[in-house]
N, C-alpha and C positions, 0 to 999 in steps of 0.2 A: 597638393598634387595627390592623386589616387594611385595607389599600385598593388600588383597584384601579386601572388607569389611566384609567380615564375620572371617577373621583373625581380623581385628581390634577389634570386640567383645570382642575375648580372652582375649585381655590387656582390655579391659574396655573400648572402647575408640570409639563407636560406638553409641550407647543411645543421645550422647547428638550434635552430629552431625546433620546439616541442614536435613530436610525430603525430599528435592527432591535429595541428594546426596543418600542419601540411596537407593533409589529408584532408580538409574539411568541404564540405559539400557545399554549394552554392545554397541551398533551403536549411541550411545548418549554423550553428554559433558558436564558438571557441568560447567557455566558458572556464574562467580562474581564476585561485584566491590567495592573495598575493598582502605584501606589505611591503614600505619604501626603507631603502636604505639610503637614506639623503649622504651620507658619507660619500659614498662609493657610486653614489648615482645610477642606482638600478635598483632593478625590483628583486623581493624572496620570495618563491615558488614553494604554493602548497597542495598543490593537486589540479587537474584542471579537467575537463569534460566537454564534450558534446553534446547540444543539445536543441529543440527546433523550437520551445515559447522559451521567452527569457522572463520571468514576474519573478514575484513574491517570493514561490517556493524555494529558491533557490539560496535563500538566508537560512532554509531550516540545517545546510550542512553547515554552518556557521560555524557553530561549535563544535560540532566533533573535529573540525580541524583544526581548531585552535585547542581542543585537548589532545588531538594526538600529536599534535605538533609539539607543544607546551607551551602555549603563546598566553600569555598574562590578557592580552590585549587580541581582539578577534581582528584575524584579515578582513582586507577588502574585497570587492567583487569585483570583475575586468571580462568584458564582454569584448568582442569581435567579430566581424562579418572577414569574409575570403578575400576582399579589400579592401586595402589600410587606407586614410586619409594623413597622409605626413604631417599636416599642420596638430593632430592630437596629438598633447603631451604625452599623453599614456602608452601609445604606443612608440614613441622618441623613447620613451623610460625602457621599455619592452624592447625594441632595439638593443640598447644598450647593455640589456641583463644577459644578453646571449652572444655577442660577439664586442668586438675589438671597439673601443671611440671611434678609432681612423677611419673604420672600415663605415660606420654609420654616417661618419661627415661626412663621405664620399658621396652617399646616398643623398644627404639634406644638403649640399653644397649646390650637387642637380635640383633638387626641389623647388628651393630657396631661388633659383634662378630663374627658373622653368615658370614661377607663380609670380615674378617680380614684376611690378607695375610695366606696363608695357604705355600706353597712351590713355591717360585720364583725364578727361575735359571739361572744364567747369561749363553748364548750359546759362545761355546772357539771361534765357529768363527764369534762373532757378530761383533767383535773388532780385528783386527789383523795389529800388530809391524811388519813393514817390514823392515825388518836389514840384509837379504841375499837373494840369490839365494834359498834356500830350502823351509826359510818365502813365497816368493812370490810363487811357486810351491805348498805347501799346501795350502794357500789359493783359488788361481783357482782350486784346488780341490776339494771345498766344491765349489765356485760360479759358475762354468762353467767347470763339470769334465771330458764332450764330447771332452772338446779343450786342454785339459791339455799343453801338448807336444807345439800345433806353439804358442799358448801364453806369455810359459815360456820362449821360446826363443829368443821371441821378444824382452819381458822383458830385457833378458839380454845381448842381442845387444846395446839396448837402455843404456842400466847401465856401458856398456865398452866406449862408444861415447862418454856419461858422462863422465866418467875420462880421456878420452884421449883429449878431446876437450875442455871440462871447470873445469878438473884438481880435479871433484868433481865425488866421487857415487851418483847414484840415490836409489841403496836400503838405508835405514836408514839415510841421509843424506836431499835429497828431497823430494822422495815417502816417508814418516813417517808411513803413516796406510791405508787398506784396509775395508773398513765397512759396515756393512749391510745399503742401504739405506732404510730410513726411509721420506716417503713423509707426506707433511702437504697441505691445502686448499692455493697453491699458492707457494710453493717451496720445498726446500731440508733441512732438520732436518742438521745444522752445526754441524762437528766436532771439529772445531777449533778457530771459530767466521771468518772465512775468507769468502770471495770472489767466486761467484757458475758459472761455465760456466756447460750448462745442454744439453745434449739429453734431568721479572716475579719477592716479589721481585723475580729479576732474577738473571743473571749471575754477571751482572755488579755490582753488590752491594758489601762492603765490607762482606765476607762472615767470619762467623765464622769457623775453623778447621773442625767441625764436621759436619755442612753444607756441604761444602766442599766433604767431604768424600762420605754423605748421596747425594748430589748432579751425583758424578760420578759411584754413584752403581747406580744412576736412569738413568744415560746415558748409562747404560751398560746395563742396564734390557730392554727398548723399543728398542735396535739393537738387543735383544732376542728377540723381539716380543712379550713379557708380557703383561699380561692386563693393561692399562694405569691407571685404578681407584685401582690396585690392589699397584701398583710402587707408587702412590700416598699416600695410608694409609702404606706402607712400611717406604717410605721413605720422605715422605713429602715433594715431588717435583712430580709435573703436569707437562705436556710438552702438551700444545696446538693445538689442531689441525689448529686452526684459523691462527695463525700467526708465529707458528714454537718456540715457545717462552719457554723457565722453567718458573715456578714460585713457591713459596713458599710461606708460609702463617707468619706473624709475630704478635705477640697476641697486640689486641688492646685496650684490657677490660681496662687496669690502664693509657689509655688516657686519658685527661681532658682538658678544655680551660684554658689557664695562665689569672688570671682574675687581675694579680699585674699592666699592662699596659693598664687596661679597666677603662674608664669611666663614667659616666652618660651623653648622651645628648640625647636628643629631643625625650625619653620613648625608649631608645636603650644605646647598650653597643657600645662606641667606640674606637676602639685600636689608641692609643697618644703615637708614640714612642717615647724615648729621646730626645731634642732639636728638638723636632717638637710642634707645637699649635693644638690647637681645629679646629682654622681658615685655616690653612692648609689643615688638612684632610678631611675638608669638601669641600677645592676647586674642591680634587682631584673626586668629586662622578660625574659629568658631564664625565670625562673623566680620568680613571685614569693611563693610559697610560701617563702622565705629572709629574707622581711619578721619572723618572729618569731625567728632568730636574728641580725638586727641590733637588736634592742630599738626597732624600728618605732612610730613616735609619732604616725603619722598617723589620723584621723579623719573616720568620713562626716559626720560633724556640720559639719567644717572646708572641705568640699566643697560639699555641700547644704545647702543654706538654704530649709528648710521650716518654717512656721508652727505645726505641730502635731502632726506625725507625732511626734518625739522627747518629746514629753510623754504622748503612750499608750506610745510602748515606748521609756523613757529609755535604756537598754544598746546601742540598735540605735544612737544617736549616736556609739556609743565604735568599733563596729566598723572595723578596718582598711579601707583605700579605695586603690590604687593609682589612678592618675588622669593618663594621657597623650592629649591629644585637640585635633586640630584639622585643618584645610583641607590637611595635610601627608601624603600616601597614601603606603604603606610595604610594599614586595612581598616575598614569599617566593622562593625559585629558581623555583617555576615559571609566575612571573607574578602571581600573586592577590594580589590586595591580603590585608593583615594586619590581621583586626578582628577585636579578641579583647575580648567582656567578656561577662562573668560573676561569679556569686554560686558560691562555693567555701566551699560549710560542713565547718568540721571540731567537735572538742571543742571547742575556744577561743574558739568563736561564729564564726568563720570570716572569710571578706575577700571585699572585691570590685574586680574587675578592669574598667576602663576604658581600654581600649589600639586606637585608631581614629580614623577621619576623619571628618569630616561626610557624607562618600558613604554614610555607615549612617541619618543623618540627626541629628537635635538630640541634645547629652551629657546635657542635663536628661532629654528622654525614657529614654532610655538609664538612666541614674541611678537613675529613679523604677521603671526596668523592671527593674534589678538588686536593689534595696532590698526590692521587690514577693516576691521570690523568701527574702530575707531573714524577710521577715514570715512565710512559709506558713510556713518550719521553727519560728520561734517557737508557731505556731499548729497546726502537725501541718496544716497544708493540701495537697490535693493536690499535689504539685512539680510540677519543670519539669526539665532535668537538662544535660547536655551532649551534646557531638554523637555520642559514642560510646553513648549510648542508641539515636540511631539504626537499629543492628544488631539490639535487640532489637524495635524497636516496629513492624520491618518486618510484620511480619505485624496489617497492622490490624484491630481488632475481634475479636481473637483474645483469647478468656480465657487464652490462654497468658501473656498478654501481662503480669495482674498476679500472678501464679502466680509466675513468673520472680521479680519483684522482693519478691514475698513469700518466698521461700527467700532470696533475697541479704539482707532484713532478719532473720532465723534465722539467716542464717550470719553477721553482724555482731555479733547478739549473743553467739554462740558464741563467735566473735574475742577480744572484749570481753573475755570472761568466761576464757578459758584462754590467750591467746595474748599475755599483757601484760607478758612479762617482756623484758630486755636479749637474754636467750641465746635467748629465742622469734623475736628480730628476729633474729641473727643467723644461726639455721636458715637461716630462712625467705628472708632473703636472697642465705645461700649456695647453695639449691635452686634460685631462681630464676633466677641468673647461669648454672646449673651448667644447667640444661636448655636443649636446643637449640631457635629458632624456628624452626618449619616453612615458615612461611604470612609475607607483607610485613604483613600486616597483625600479626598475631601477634607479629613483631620489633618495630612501633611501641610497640604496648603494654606489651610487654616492659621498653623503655625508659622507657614511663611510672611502670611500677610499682618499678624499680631507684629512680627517682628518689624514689619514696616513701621510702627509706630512707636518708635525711643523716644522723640523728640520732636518739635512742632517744625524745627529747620531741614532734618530729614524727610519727613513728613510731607514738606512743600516740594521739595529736591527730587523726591521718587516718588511724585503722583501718576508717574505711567508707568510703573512695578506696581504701584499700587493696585492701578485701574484692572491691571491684566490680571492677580490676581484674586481681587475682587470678580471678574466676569469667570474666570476659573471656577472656584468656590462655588460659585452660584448656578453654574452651571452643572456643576458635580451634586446641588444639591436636587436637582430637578425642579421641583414645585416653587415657584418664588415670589407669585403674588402674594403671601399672604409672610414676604419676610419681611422681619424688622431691616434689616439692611436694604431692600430697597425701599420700604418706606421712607429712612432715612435720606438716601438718593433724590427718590422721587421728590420729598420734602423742598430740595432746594435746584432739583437737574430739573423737573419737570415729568409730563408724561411721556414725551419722545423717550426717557431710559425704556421703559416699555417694548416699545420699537426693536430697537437697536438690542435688548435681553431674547426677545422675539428671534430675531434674527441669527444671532450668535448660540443661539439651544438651538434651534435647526440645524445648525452646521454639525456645533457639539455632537448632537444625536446622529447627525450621518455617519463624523469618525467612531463613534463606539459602534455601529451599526457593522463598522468593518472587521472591529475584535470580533465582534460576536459571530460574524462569518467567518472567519477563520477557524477560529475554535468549532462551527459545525461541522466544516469538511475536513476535519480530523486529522491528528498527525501533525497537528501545530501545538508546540507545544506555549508553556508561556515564556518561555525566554526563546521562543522563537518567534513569539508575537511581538515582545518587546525590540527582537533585533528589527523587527520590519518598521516600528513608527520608529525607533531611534533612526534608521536610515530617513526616512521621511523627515526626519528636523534633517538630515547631516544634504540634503537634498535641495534643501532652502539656497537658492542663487547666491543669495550674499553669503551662506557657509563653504557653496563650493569656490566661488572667488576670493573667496579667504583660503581657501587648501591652495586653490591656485596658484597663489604668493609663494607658499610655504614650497612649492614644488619649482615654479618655474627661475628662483635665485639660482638655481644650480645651472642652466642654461646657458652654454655659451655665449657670450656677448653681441655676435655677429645674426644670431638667432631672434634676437629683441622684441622685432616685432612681428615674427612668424607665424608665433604657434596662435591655436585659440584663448581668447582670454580665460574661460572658464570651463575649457574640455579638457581636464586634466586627469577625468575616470569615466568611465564607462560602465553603469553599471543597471541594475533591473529597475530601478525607479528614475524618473525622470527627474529633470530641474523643476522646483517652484519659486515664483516669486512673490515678494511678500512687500511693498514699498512702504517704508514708514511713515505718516502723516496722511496719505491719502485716506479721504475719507469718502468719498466715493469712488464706485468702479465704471469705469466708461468702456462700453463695447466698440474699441478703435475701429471695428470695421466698420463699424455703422456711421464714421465720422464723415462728413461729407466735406467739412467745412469750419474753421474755426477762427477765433481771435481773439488775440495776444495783446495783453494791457502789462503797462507798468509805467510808473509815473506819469498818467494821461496822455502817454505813449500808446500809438497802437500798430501792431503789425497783422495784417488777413492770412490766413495759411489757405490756398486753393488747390485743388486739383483739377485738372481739365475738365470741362461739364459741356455738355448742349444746353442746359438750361440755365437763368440768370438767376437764382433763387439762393445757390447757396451764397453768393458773394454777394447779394443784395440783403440776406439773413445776416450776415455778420456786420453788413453797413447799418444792420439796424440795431444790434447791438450799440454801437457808437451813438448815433442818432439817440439811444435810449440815455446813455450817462449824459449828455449834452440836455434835455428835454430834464432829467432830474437836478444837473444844477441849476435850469432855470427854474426850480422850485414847482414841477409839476407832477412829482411824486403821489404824495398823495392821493391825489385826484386816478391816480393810475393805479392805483393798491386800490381804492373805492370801487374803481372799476372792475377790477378782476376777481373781487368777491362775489361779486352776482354771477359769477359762474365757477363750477364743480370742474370743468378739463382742465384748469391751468395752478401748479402750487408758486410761481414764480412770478414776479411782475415781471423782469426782463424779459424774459420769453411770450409772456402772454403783449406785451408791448410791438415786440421784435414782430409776431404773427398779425398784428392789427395794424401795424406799420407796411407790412407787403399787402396787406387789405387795397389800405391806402393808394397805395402805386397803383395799383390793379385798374384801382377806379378813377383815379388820377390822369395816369399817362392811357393814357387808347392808343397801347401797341400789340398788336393782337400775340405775337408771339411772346412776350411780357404774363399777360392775361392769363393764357394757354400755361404757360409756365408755374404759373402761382395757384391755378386751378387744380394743376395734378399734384400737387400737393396737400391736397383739400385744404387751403386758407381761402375760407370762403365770406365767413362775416365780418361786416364792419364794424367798429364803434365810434358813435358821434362823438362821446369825451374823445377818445384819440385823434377824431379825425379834428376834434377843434384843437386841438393841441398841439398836432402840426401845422395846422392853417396858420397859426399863430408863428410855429417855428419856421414856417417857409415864407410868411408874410413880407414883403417889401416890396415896391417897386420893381426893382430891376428883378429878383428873381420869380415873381409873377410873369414880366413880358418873358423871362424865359422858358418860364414854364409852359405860355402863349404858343412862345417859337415852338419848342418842342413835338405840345400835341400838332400845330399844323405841319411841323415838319415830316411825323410819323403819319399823318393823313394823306401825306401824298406817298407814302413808298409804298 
């Protein structure tokens, strides 16, 4: 619900608000710098302002507020317009810092009601079973009603080929469903968690029945096209724009820290698993990545004492936990205090680091905000990352930005796949030492990734720390043709590394492009350059839906599935997403059409069209896996080298297959259809290749029927 300040009066909730908010102008923005006081559930106020652009600049007062304040730790930024959105946590916090609980439930009790699902309707054709000839005909009815007629009958050419040739149907058998597509910021909304060839907790978790239930009326209601925030308080499932992702909220309030394995050292609590020492866990604070060559016993389950999380994802309770935290501040040589925690995923399902004072604020938040980070990898959820992300995310709202991390997930898998042996690490490590750091920053990294290599089991376990900084390093080095470490690479990845280095210094070079503009227009200083990429990692989707956790346990219960999943601040830099494993990026808007494999399952994802092209491009996907297990590959990759437009044989197949039709069926709206597309040439290999796949008897005389059918309409 939206309100404005003279609504806020009504509840009472007006009076004791800041006086320049009140006052604030419709071309103006409430700007302030704030920190949480998760105890007490409201915010601490450290000066606030008006102002009409909200950017960058507004990090350079950063610090002098947190020195004149004396804050160990720099406040956050909290931006506002003259009207509130009730569903943002930030301003629910904001609420609350200034008046009474009672007096704000009063206000969201209306909210909450006021926004409450009213009539949400599942549409018959969001979702459609394809189990015959008639299924598939009312469906192209509703998606493309212009083409009814040569679609169906392709259809069912296609579904006779199938049984006569691999002994299977395609209605109900392969084709399983037809569905409204549904696009997200970088792909296609899954039907079925499969595989996309294209013109949260989540799924993964042990779900309970009624989840379950509550889960597939929410995948039913956004192929209606529902309002997303309305399927959410419905049904208590979000579907993501960011990352294509479900999630679900799991109540956090009866969390607590297990204090039976905590003990007293050095003005901090320190978690002492079973048959571990004092001496031990304090080896591990230099590097705790050395936790799995002492045969490390310790557990986040032993740490966290949550009610429910380890029964969706029982494995996340086994995960490693390093665990140093209390009122005890702990400085580096150059003053800073030392507060390190993080989620470090490798093979082995990874650890997490808790090494800090209360100056960061509560360890349970903390905890739930490291775990949070845990769950997206189980889930493939947008991440969060470390500070050395930073560098790249400088340049915000730049598509360079998942470009980047989509080559680093290509070259991980490459890693993976050539780079796995004892004498691979030892190359690799002696190039490393062997090249000289240019740059200070360049020598840190350098030290990071030596220290990747203890041990060959490490070594295989964290080849995607590895990769990142490897692209790092090499990045920071500029020039890298003529390095021994990509020789090494190249040795065994290929020349595609090339590419993908190509690609990832482009980016590189845009974000320093951005220090270096700062630093011209003056008045930045470097730790005001610094606060602005550190904001840019803390900006990363999966780092704000990790704060998001930390913030919304405090929420009353009746709240649950209110607020935004991930509007929990408001501030001068936007959200970016960064999805782990993608390795390409797909411009969703350009998506026309797509289809969804798994286990030689297939489901079509459509949108309404006047023309028959994109549902007949995805049947030819199918048609293409069908034609390769009948062993006619080959002949298909032969064919697609004599020409320079095509790098894929399924595509270049899927384009000579709508040839086919064109010249096949004589329906002129067909034709018309495939022409404005420019799929103009044929190929005789292809076109014998489906003679062959369409060959028989009876689907010949229908092919017969067909064209004289279409000659008389």
């Amino acid at each position: 619900m939206i309100v404005t300040l003279n609504e806020l009066k009504s509840y009472g909730l007006y009076d004791t608000l800041p006086d320049l908010l009140k006052t604030l102008e419709d071309n103006l923005r409430f700007v302030f710098y704030y920190t949480v006081d998760e105890d007490n559930q409201r915010l601490n106020f450290y000066g606030s302002k008006k102002v009409k652009d909200v950017n960058v600049r507004l990090y350079q007062e950063v610090n002098e507020v947190a020195t004149k304040n004396n804050l160990i730790v720099p406040p956050k930024i909290g931006v506002f317009k003259n009207k509130f959105e009730t569903r943002d946590g930030l301003f629910y916090f904001f609420l609350r810092s200034f008046n009474e609980a009672d007096k704000v439930r009063e206000l969201y009790d209306v909210a909450f009601e006021q926004d409450k699902v009213s009539d949400l309707n599942v549409s018959t054709d969001a979702i459609n079973e394809i189990n015959s000839y008639e299924d598939l005909k009312r469906t192209i009815g509703y998606f493309c009603p212009n083409r009814i007629q040569p679609i169906s009958q392709v259809f069912d050419m296609v579904n006779m080929s199938f049984q006569k040739k691999l002994s299977l149907p395609l209605y109900g058998v392969r084709l399983k469903k037809i569905v409204n597509l549904v696009k997200y910021d970088g792909g296609v909304l899954p039907e079925m968690g499969g595989s996309f060839r294209f013109m949260v907790i989540g799924e993964n978790a042990d779900l309970t029945p009624e989840q379950k239930e509550k889960l597939s009326e929410a995948k039913a209601l956004v192929r209606s096209f529902e309002p997303m925030e309305q399927i959410y308080m419905h049904t208590g499932w979000a579907l993501s724009t960011r990352d294509g992702k479900w999630r679900t909220n799991i109540a956090d309030d009866l969390a607590k820290i297990d204090t039976r394995h905590l003990i007293e050292h050095g003005g901090r609590k320190l978690y002492v698993p079973i048959r571990s020492s004092v001496e031990q866990m304090m080896s591990l604070l230099p590097n705790p990545n050395k936790l799995y060559a002492m045969n490390y016993g310790g557990k986040l389950r032993e740490v966290l004492d949550h009610p429910t999380l380890f029964n969706y994802y029982p494995g996340l309770g086994t995960i490693p936990v390093f665990y140093y935290f209390g009122e005890q501040i702990f400085f580096d040589q150059q003053g800073q205090p030392i507060e390190q925690f993080y989620y470090a995923h490798n093979e082995r399902g990874g650890y997490i680091v808790i090494n800090g004072s209360t100056i960061s604020g509560s360890s349970l938040s903390i905890l739930l905000h490291e775990t949070q980070h845990a769950v997206q990898r189980i889930e493939n959820f947008a991440t969060g990352g470390n500070e050395l992300f930073a560098r790249f995310v400088a340049s915000v709202g730049s598509a360079k930005v998942r470009q980047i991390f989509a080559c680093i997930n290509k070259m991980s898998t490459l890693f993976r796949n050539k780079m796995m042996t004892e004498q691979d690490m030892r190359n690799l490590q002696r190039a490393v030492k062997d090249e000289i750091a240019v740059k200070a920053q360049a020598k840190s990294v350098k030290q990071a990734l030596l220290d990747q290599f203890t041990n060959f089991e490490d070594y295989q376990a964290n080849y995607r720390v590895i990769v990142f900084y490897l692209v790092l390093f090499i990045a920071e080095q500029g020039e890298y043709y003529d390095s021994e470490i990509v020789e090494v690479l190249t040795d065994k990845i290929g020349k595609i590394l090339y590419e993908l280095l190509d690609n990832v210094s482009a980016g590189y070079e845009s974000a320093n492009k951005v220090v270096e503009d700062l630093q011209k227009q003056g008045g930045y200083r470097k730790e005001d350059i610094q606060r602005v990429l550190f904001q840019s990692y803390e900006n990363l989707y999966g780092e704000m839906e990790s704060r998001s956790v930390q913030a919304s346990r405090l929420v009353e219960s009746q709240y649950k599935n209110y607020f935004f999943l991930t509007e929990w601040e408001m501030g001068p830099i936007q959200q970016l997403v960064v999805i782990d494993g993608v390795e390409t990026i797909i411009e969703s808007q350009k998506i026309e059409a797509a289809v969804e494999t798994k286990d030689n399952e297939y489901v079509i994802h459509l949108q309404k069209s006047i023309s028959c092209v994109p549902v007949l491009h995805e049947l030819g996907h199918i048609v293409y896996d069908a034609v390769v297990k009948l062993g006619h590959y080959d002949a298909i990759a032969a064919e697609m080298k004599k020409t320079i437009t095509y790098r894929d044989t399924d595509e270049f197949f899927v384009d000579k297959f709508l040839a086919y039709l064109r010249e096949t069926i004589k329906d002129e709206g067909l034709e018309n259809d495939i022409m404005e597309h420019r799929i103009i040439s044929e190929s005789e290999v292809i076109k014998d290749i489906l003679d062959d796949f369409f060959t028989d008897r009876e689907t010949s005389e229908r092919l017969k029927y067909l064209q004289n059918l279409l000659s008389m309409i």
